[in-house]
C-alpha positions in Angstrom: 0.0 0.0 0.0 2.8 2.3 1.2 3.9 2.0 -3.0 1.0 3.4 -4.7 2.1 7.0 -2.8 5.2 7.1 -5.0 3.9 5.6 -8.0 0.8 7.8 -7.7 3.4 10.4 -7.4 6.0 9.8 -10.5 3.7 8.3 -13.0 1.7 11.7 -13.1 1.9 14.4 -15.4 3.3 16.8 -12.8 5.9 18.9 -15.2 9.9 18.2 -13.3 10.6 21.5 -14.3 8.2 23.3 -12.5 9.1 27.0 -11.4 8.0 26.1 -8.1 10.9 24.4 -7.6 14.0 26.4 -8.5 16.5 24.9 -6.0 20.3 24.2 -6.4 20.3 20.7 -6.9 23.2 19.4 -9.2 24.7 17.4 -6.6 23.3 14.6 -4.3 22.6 16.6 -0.6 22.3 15.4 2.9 19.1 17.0 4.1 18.1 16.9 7.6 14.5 18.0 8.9 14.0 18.2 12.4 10.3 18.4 13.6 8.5 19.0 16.7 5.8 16.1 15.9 4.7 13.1 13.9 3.0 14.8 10.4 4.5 17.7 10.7 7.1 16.6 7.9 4.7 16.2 5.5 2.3 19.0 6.0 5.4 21.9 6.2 7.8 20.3 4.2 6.1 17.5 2.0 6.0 19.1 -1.5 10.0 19.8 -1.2 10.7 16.1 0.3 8.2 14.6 -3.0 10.6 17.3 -5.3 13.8 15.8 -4.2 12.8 12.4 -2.7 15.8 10.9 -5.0 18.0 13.3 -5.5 18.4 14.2 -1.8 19.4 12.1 0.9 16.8 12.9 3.6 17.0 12.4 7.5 13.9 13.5 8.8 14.2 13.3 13.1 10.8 13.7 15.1 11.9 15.0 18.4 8.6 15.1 20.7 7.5 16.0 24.7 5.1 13.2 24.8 4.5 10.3 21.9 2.6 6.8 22.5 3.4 4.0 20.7 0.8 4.2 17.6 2.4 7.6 16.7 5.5 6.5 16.9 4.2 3.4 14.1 2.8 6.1 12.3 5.8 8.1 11.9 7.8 5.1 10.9 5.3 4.4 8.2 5.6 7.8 7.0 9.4 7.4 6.6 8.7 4.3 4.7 6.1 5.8 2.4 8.5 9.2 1.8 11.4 6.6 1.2 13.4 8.2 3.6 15.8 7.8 6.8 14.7 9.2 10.2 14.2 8.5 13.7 11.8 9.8 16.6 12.4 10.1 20.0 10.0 10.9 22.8 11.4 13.8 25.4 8.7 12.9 27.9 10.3 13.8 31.4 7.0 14.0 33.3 7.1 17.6 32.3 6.9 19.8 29.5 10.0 21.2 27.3 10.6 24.3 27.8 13.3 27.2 27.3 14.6 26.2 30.9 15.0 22.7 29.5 17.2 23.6 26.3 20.0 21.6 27.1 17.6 18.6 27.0 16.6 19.6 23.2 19.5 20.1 22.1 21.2 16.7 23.4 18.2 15.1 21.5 19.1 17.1 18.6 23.1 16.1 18.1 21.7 12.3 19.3 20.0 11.8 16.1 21.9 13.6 13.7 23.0 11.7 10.8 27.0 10.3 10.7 27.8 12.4 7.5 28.2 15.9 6.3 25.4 18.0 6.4 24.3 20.1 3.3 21.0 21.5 4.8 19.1 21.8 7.6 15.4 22.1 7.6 13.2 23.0 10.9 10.9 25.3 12.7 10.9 28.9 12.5 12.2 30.3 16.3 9.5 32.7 15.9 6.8 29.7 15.7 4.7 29.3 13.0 1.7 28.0 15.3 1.1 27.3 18.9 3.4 24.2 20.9 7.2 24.2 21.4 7.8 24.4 17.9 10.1 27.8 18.6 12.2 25.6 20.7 13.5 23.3 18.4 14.4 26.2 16.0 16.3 28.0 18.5 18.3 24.9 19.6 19.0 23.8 16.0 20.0 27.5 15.6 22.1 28.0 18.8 24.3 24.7 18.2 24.9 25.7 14.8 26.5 29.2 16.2 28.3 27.7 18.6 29.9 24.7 16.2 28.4 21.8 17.7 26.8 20.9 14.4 27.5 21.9 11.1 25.8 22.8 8.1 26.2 24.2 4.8 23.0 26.4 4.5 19.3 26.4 7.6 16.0 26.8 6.1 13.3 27.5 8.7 9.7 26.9 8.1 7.9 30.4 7.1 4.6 30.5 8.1 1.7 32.6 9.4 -1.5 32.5 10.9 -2.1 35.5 12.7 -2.6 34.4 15.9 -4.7 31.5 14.9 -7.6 33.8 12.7 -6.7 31.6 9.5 -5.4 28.2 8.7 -1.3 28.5 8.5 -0.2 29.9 5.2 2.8 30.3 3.9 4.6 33.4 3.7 4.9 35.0 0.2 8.1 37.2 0.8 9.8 34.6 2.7 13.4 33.6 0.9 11.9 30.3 -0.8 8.6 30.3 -1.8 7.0 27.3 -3.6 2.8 27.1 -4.4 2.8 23.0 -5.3 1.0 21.6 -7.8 -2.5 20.0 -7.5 -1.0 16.4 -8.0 1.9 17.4 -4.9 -1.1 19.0 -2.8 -2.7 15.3 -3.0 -0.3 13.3 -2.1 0.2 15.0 0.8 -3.9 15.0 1.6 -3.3 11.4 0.8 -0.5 10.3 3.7 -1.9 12.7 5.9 -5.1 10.6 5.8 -4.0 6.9 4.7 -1.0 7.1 7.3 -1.7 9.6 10.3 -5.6 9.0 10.0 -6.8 12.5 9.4 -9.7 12.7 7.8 -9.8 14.4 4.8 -12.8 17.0 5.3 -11.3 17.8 9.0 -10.2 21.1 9.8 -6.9 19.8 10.1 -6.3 18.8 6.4 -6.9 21.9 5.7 -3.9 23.2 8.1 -1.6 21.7 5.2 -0.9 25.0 2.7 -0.6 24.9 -0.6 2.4 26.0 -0.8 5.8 25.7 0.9 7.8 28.8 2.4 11.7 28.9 3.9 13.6 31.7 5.8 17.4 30.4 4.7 20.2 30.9 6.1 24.1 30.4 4.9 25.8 32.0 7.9 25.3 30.7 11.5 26.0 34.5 12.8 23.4 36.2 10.5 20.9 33.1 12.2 21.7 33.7 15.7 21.3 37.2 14.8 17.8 37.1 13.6 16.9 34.7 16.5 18.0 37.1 18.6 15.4 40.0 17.0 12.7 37.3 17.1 13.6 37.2 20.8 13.5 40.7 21.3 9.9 41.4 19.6 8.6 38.8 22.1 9.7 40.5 24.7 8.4 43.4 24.0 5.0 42.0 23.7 5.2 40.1 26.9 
């Protein structure tokens, strides 16, 4: 069953040179995403993973506070269907993650990193692109990477909005990559969202998965840190 995703997939009619996809990708990369929770790599970053599912080598790592055994199946199937490496790990302490318990993050983090060079790293945006400890992640992936415990050519983080919750996340049109997908890529994601995780496809959380895909990028670990640090800032000011 877990086949007819990518045969559905590269027996369509969906054009390879779409504009949607203008991305450096001469040479085979090493692609790490790093996710707060299971389904969250296909509905932020499935169109890009579809794009470059064998031209990249992917290493998708689930890092989340609590996760029962049928997510944890579920994510593992997802890997399967994607055709992809990965690996979750459940952070439950008995209490939640938060700032205070960075170190814990970020020890997950470097645990389940890939043995090989590391072209890109995909993850959440600091900021947080919708409610949870998404924000987290992003600033551990971001900190590490300033301070050289992991390295990476280029960060991409996940650029989306939903104003506080008034709409359904979109992504953002200005943000360094933007991609609409096509229909066919749109589907397939609908499809493992629903054949995999179980989400119904007329619930309002299929329609939390945008139609297109949107990346802050980063090629310099000071300019992140940086801009982590002005995300900071603005919170604080709210606060």
């Amino acid at each position: 069953m877990m086949e007819t995703f990518h045969e559905f997939y590269y027996k369509s009619k969906l054009p390879r040179n779409t504009p949607d996809y203008k991305v450096q990708n001469a040479t085979k990369r090493n692609v790490v995403i790093i996710v707060s929770q299971p389904n969250d790599e296909i509905l932020w970053a499935g169109g890009i993973i579809l794009k470059h599912q064998k031209a990249w080598n992917w290493h998708i790592i689930c890092l989340c506070q609590r996760q029962n055994e049928e997510g944890i199946s579920k994510f593992k199937k997802a890997l399967k269907a994607l055709k992809v490496n990965g690996a979750i790990m459940s952070l439950d302490d008995g209490t939640e993650i938060k700032t205070s318990n960075q170190k814990i993050l970020e020890k997950a983090i470097i645990q389940n990193l890939p043995p090989c060079e590391i072209d890109l790293i995909i993850t959440h945006n600091p900021k947080r692109e919708h409610a949870g400890y998404t924000k987290d992640i992003g600033k551990a992936v971001i900190t590490l990477w300033q301070n050289g415990t992991i390295r990476t050519r280029s960060l991409w983080c996940f650029a989306y909005q939903d104003k506080s919750q008034s709409f359904y996340p979109r992504a953002i049109i200005g943000a360094d990559f933007y991609y609409p997908l096509h229909e066919l890529v749109v589907r397939v994601k609908h499809r493992l969202l629903n054949e995999i995780y179980g989400i119904g496809l007329e619930s309002p959380e299929i329609f939390t998965c945008p139609a297109s895909e949107a990346f802050w990028s980063f090629t310099n670990s000071s300019k992140a840190f940086n801009w982590l640090n002005k995300q900071n800032n603005k919170v604080m000011k709210h606060t």
